[in-house]
VEXLO-441176 format. One record per residue: residue number from 1; x, y, z of N, C-alpha, C in turn. Coordinates in steps of 0.2 Angstrom, whole numbers. Last residue first. Layout:
<atoms>
(NUM,(X,Y,Z),(X,Y,Z),(X,Y,Z))
...
</atoms>
This chain:
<atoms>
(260,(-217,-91,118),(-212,-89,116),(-210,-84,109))
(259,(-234,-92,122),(-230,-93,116),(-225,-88,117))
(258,(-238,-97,141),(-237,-90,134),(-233,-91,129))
(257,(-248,-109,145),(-241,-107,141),(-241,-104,136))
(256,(-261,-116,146),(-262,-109,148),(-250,-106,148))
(255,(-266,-123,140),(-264,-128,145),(-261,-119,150))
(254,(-261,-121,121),(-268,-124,127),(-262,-127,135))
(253,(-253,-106,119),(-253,-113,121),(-259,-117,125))
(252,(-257,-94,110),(-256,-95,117),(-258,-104,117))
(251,(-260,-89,99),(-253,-88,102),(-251,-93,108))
(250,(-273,-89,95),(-271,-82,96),(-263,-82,99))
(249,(-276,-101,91),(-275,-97,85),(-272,-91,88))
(248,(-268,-114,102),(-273,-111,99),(-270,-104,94))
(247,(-259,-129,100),(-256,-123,99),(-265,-118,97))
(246,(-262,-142,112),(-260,-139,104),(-263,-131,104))
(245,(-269,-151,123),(-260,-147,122),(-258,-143,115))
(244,(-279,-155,121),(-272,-161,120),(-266,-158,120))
(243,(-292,-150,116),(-285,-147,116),(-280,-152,115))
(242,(-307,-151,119),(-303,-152,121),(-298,-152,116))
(241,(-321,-141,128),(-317,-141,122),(-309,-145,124))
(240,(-335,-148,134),(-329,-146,133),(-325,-146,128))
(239,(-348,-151,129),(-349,-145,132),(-340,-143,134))
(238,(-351,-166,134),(-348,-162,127),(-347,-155,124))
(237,(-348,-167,149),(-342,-170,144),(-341,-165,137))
(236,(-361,-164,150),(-355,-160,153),(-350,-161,150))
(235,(-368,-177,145),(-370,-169,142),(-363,-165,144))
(234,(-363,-186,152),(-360,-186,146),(-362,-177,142))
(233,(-367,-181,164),(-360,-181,164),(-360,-182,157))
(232,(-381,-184,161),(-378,-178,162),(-373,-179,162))
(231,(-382,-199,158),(-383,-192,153),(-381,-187,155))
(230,(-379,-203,170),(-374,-204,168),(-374,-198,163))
(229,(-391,-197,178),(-385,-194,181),(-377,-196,174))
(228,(-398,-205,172),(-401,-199,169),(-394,-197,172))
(227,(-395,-220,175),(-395,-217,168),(-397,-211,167))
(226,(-388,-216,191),(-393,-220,186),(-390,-218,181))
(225,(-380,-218,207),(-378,-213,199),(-381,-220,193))
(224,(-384,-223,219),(-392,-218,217),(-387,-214,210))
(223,(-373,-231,223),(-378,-233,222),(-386,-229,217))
(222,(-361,-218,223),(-362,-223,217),(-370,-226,218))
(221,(-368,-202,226),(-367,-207,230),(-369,-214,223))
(220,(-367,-188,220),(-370,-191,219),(-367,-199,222))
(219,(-358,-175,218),(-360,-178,225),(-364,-184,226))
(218,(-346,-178,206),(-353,-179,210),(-355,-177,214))
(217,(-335,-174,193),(-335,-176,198),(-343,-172,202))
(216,(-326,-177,179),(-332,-176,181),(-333,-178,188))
(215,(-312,-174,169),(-314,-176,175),(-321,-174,178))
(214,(-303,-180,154),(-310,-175,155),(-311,-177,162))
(213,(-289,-184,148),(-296,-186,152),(-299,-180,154))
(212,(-275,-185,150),(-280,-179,146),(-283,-181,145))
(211,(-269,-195,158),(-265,-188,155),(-266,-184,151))
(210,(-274,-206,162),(-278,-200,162),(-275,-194,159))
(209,(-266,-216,161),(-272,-216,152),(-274,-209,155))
(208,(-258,-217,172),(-254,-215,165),(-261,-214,161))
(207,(-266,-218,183),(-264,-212,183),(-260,-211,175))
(206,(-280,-227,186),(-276,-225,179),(-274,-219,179))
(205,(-281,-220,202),(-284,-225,196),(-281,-220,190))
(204,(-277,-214,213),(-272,-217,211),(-274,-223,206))
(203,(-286,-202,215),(-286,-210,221),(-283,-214,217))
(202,(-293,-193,211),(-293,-199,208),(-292,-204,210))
(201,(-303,-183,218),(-298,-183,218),(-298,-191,213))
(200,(-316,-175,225),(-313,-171,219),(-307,-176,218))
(199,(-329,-184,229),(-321,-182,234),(-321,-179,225))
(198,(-344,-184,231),(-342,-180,232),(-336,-178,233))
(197,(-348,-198,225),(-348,-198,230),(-346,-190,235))
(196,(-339,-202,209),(-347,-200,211),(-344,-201,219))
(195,(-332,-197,196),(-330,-200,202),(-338,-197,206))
(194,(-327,-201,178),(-332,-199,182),(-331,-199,189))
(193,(-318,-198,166),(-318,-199,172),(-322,-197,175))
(192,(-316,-198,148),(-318,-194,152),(-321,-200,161))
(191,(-310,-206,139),(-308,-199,137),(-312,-195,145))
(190,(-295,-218,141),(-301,-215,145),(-302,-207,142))
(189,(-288,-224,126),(-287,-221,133),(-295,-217,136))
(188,(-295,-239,120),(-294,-231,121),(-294,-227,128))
(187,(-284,-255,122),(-291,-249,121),(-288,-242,121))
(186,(-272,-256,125),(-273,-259,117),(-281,-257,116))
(185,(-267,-258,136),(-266,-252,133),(-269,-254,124))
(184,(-273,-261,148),(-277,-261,143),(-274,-256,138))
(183,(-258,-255,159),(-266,-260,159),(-269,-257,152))
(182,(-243,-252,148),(-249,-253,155),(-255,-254,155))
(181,(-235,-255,138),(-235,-258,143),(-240,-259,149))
(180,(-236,-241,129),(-239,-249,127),(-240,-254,132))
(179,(-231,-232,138),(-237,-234,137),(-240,-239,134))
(178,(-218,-235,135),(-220,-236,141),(-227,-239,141))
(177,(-216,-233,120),(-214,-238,123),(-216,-240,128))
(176,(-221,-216,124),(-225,-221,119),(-224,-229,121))
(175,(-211,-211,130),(-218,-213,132),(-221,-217,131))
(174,(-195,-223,127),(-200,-217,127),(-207,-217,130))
(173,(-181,-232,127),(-189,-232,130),(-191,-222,130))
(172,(-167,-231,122),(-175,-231,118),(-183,-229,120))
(171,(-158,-231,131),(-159,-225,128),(-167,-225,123))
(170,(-160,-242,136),(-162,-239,140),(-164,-231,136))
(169,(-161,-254,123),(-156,-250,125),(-160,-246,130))
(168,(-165,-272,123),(-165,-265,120),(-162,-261,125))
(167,(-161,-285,126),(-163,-285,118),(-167,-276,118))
(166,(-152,-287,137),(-147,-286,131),(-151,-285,123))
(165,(-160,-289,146),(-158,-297,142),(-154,-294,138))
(164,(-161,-276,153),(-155,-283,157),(-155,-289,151))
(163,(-171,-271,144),(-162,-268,144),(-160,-273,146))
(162,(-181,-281,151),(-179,-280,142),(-170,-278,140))
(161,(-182,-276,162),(-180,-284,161),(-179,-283,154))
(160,(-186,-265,159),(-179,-265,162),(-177,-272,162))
(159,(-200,-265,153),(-194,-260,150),(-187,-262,153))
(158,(-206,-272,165),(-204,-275,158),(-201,-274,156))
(157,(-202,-261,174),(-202,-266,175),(-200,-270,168))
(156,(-214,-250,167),(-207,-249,170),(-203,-255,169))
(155,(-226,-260,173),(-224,-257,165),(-216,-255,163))
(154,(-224,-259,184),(-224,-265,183),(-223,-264,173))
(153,(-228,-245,188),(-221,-248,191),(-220,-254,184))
(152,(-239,-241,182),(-233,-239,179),(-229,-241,180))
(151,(-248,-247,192),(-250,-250,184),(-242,-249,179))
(150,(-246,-246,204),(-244,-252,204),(-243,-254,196))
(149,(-250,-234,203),(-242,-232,204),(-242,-239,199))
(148,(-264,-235,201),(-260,-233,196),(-253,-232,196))
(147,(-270,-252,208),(-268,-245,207),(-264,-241,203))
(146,(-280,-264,208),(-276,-261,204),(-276,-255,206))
(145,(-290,-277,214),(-283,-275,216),(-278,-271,211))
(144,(-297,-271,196),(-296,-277,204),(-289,-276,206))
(143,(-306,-265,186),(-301,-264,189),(-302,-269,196))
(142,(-318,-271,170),(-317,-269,180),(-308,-271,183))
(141,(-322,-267,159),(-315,-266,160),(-317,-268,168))
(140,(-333,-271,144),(-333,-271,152),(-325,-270,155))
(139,(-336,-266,127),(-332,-268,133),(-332,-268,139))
(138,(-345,-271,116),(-344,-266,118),(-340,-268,126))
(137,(-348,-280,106),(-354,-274,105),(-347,-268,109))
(136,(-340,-291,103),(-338,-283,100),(-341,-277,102))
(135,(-332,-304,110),(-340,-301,108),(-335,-292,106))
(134,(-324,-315,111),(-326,-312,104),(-329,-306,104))
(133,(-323,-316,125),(-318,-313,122),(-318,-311,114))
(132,(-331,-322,134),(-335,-315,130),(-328,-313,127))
(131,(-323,-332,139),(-333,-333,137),(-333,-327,133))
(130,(-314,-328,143),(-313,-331,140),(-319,-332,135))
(129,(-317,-320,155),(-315,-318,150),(-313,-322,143))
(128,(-322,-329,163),(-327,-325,161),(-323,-321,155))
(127,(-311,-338,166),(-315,-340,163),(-319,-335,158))
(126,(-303,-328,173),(-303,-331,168),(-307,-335,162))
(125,(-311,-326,187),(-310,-323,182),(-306,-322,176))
(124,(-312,-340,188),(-318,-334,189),(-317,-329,185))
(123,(-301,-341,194),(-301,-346,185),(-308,-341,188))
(122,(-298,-332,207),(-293,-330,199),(-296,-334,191))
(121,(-307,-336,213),(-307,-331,210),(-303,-330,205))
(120,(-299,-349,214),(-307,-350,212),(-308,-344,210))
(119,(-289,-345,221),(-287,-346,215),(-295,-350,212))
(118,(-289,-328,229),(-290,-335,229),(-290,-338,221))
(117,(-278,-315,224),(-286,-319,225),(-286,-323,226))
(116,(-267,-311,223),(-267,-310,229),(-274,-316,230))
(115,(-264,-309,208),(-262,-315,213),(-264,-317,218))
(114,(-268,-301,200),(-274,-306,203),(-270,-312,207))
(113,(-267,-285,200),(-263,-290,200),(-268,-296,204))
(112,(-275,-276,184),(-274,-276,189),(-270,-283,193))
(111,(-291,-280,174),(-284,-275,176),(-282,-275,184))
(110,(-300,-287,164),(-299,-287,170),(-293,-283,170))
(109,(-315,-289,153),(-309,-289,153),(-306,-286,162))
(108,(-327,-294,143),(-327,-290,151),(-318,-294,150))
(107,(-340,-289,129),(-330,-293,130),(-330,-287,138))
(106,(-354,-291,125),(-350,-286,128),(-345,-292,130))
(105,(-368,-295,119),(-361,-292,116),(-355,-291,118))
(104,(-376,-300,130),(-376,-295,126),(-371,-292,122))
(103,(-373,-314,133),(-377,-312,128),(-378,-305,124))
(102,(-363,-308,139),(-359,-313,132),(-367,-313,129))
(101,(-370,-303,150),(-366,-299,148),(-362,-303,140))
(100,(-376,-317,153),(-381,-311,151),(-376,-305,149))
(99,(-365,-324,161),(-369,-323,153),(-373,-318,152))
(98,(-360,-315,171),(-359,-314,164),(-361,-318,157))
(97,(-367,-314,181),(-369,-308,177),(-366,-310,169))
(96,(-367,-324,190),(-375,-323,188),(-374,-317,182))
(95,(-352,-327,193),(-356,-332,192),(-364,-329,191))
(94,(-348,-312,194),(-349,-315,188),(-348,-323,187))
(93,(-355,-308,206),(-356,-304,202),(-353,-310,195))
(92,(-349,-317,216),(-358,-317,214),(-359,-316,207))
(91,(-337,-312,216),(-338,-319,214),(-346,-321,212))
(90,(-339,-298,221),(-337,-300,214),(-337,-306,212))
(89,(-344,-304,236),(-349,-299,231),(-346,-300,221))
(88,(-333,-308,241),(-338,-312,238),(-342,-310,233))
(87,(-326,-296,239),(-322,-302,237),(-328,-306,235))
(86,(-334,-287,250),(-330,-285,242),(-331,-293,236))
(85,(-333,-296,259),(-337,-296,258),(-338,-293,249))
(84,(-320,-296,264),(-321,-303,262),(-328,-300,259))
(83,(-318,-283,266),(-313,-286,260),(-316,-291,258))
(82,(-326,-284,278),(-327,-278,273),(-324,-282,265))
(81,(-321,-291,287),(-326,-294,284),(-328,-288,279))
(80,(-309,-283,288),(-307,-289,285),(-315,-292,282))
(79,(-306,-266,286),(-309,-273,290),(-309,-277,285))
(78,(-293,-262,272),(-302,-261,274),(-301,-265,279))
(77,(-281,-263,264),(-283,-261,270),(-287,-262,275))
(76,(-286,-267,252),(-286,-275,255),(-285,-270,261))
(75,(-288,-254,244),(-294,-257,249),(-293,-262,253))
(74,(-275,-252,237),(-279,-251,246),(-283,-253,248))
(73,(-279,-257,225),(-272,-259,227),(-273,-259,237))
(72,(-298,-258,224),(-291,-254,223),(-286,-258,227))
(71,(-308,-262,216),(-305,-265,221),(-299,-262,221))
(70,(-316,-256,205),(-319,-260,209),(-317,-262,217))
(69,(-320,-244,193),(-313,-246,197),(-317,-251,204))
(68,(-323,-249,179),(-325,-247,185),(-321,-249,188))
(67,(-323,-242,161),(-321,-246,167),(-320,-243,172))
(66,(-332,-247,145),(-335,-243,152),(-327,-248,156))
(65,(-331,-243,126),(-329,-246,134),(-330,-241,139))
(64,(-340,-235,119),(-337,-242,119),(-336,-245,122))
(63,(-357,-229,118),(-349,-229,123),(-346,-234,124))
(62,(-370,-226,115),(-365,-229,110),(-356,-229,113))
(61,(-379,-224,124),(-375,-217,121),(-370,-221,117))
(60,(-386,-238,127),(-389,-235,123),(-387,-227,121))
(59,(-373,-243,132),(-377,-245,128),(-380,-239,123))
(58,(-374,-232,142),(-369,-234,139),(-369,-237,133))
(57,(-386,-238,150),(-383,-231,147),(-378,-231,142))
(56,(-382,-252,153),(-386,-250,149),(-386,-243,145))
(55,(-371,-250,164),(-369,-252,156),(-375,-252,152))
(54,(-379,-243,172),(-373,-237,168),(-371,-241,162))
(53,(-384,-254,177),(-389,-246,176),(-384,-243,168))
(52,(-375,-262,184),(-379,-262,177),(-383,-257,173))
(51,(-371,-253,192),(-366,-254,186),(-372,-258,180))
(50,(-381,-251,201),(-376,-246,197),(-375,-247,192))
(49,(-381,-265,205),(-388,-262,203),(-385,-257,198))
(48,(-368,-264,215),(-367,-269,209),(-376,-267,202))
(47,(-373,-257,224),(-366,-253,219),(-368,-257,212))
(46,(-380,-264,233),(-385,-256,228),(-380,-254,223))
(45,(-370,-271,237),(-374,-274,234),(-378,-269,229))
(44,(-365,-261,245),(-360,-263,238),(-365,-267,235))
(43,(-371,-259,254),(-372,-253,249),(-369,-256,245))
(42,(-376,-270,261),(-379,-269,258),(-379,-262,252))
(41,(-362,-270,266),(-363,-273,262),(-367,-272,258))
(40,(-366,-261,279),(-363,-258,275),(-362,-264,265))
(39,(-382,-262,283),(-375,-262,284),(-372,-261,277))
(38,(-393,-246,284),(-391,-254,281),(-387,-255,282))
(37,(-398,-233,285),(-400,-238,289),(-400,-244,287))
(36,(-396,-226,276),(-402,-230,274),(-403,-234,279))
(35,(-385,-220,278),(-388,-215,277),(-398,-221,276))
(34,(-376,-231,277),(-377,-227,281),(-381,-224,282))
(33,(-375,-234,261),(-380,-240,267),(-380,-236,274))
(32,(-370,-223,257),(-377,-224,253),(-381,-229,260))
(31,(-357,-224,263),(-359,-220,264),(-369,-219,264))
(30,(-355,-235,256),(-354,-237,263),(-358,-230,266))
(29,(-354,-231,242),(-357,-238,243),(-359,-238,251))
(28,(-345,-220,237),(-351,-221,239),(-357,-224,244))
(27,(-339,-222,222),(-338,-220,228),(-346,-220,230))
(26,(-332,-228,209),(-338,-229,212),(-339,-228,219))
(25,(-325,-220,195),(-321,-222,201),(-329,-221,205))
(24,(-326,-226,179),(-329,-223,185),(-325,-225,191))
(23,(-321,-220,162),(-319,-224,166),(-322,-221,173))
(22,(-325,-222,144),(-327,-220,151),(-324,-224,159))
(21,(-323,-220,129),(-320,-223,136),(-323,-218,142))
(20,(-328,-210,119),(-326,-219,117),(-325,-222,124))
(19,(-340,-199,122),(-335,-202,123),(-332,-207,122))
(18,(-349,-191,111),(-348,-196,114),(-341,-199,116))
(17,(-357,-174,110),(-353,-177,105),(-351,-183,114))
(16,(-376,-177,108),(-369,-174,112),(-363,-177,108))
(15,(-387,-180,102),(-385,-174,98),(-376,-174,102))
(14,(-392,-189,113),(-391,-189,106),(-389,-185,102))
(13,(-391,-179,125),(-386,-181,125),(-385,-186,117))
(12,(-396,-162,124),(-399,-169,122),(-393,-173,120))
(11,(-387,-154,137),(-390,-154,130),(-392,-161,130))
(10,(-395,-145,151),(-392,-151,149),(-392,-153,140))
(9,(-403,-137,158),(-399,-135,150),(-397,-140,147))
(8,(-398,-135,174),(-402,-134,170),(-399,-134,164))
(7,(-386,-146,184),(-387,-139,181),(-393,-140,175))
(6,(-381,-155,193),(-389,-155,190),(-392,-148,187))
(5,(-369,-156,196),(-369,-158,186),(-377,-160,187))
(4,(-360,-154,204),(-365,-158,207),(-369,-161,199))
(3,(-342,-155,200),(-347,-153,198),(-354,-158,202))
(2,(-324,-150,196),(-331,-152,202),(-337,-150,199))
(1,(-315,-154,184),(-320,-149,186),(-325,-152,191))
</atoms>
């Protein structure tokens, strides 16, 4: 559902019913340093400000896991001192961020293929996972070099090196089997999707967890999406009814299929 979501009414989001999963796709960044007469680094730098904003939010709406989509499968496309800038920027980010995120309780977890990284960024981020792998308060997800074909392919993949060893049948795999497979499937599926900067579309993030995700969508430019933008999207979250496809009382199938 497009939405600017500065609609008056907003309900008291301690009263809102709360999403367990939230997952942001952070558009914006280059757009934000444009408009401010900055280069463009400087909008990722204002991105990285975002995300502590929202995990505080988060925090304080009791939202178990937050995941930002960071570095997409495509982005390695971008100018080159764009990708390297990206790249330094995440190396900054959890050489200063994440003890303070182990002191806060929070388990920061990764998705996505980290081959591509340098291998200082890859024990970077190992390390950091290894540091908060107890904590409970609540979960950090950031997506790197990850796209949603590449999450299904590679999930696929396993299922098929399994049939080739002869230890299961092709006739087996089902959704469910599938789903085991793909990034973080041992969390809760994403119940609702934020995308700030004004595009309506998902851009090939967690295309299997979104299969009945809630969609919220901005104009609000990632750097300027604070804690009162995140409250609203979670007030608009609770303001929907959600179905999962089940049968309503008057016949008619949620998802708008006339009962046979």
């Amino acid at each position: 559902m497009p939405a600017n979501s500065s609609r008056s009414g907003d309900s008291d989001a301690s009263t809102a019913v709360t999403p367990r999963h939230v997952a942001i796709i952070m558009d914006g960044n280059n757009r934000w340093a444009k408009r401010n007469g900055l280069p463009g680094p400087a909008g990722h730098r204002a991105g990285v400000e975002a995300v502590r904003s929202v995990l505080r939010a988060c925090r304080n709406h009791s939202v178990q896991v937050l995941t930002v989509f960071a570095f997409s499968s495509e982005n390695w496309g971008r100018p080159l001192p764009e990708v390297r800038a990206l790249l330094a920027l995440l190396s900054r980010y959890l050489r200063n961020e994440v003890r303070e995120l182990d002191k806060d309780g929070i388990r920061l977890r990764f998705i996505g293929e980290r081959s591509r990284f340098s291998p200082r960024l890859q024990r970077l981020m190992q390390q950091s996972e290894r540091l908060t792998a107890s904590n409970t308060e609540a979960t950090l997800v950031i997506a790197v070099d990850y796209g949603g074909q590449w999450d299904i392919a590679q999930a696929a993949r396993k299922l098929a090196e399994r049939v080739a060893a002869g230890t299961m049948q092709a006739s087996e795999i089902t959704p469910a089997l599938l789903g085991r497979e793909v990034s973080a499937a041992d969390l809760p599926a994403p119940d609702l999707c934020i995308r700030t900067g004004g595009d309506a579309r998902i851009s090939n993030f967690m295309l299997w967890q979104f299969a009945y995700s809630e969609l919220y969508f901005t104009n609000t430019l990632w750097p300027d999406f604070g804690e009162l933008e995140f409250a609203r999207a979670l007030a608009d979250y609770s303001r929907r009814e959600r179905r999962f496809g089940v049968r309503e009382p008057d016949g008619i199938v949620a998802g708008g299929e006339l009962d046979a």
